[in-house]
VMD Tcl script that draws the C-alpha trace (Angstrom):
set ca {
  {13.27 -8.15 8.43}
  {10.59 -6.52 10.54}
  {10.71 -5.06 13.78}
  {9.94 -8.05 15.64}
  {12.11 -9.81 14.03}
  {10.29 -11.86 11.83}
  {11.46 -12.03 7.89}
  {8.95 -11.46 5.08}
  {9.52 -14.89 2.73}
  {11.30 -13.53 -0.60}
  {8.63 -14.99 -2.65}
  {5.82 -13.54 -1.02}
  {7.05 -9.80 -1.04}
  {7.45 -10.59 -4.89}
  {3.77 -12.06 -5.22}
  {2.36 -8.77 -2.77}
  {4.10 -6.71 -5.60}
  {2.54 -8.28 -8.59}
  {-0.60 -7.99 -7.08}
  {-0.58 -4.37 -6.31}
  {0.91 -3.38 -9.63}
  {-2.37 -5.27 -11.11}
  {-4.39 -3.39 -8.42}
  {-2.97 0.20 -8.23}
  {-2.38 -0.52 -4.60}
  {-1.48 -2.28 -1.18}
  {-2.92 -2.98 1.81}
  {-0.38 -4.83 4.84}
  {-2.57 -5.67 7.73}
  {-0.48 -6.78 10.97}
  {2.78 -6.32 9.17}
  {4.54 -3.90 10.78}
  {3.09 -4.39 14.34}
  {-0.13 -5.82 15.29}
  {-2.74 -2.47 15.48}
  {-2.73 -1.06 12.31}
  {-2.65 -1.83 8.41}
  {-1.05 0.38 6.18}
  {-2.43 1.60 2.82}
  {-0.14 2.63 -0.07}
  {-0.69 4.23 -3.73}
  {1.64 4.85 -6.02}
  {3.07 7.81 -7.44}
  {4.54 8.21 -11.06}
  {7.17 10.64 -12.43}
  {6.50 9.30 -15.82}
  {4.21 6.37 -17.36}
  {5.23 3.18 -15.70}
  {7.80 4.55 -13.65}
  {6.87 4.25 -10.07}
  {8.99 7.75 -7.76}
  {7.38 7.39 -4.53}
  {4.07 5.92 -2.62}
  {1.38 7.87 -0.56}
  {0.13 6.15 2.15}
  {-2.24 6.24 5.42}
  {-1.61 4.46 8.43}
  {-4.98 3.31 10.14}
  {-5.84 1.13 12.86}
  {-6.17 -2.35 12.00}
  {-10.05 -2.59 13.14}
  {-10.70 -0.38 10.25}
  {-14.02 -1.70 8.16}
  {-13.54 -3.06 4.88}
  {-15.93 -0.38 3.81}
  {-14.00 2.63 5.63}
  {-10.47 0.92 3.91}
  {-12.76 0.53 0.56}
  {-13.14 4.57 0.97}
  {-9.81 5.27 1.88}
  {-7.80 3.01 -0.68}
  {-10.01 5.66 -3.44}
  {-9.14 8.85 -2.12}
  {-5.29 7.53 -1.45}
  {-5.10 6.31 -5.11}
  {-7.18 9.58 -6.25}
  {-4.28 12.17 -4.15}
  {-1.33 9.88 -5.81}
  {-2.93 10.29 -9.16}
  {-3.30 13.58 -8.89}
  {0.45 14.13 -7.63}
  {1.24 11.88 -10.82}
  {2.91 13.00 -14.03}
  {0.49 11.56 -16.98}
}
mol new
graphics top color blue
foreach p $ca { graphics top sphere $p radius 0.5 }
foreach p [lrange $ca 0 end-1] q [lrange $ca 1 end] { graphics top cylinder $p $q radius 0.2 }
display resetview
């Protein structure tokens, strides 16, 4: 349930995941309120095995290019705080 209330459909969250595991990463737009998008890399304590997430709050104006830029140094930091 978000903070205004509204509930994120169970088979949507599940599709978002699939699609980020395939990508290395997630972008909400909107989600959590309506200024800003959220960008989120994991980070693994082994192979596979997903410990935490980095991510960067921006506002939700943000150019595809700028998120583009962003979305590689996020999943660059998480890599690097990564255990091979």
């Amino acid at each position: 349930v978000l903070p205004d209330g509204r509930k994120i459909e169970l088979d949507d969250f599940i599709d978002d995941i699939a699609k980020a595991r395939v990508t290395g990463y997630c972008v909400t737009s909107g989600l959590v309120d309506a200024y800003t998008k959220c960008l989120a890399a994991p980070v693994f304590s082994a192979p596979g095995k997903i410990e935490a997430t980095m991510c960067l709050v921006v506002p939700i104006d943000t150019s595809e290019d700028r998120t583009g830029e962003l979305v590689a140094l996020l999943r660059d930091r998480a890599a690097r705080l990564s255990i091979p």
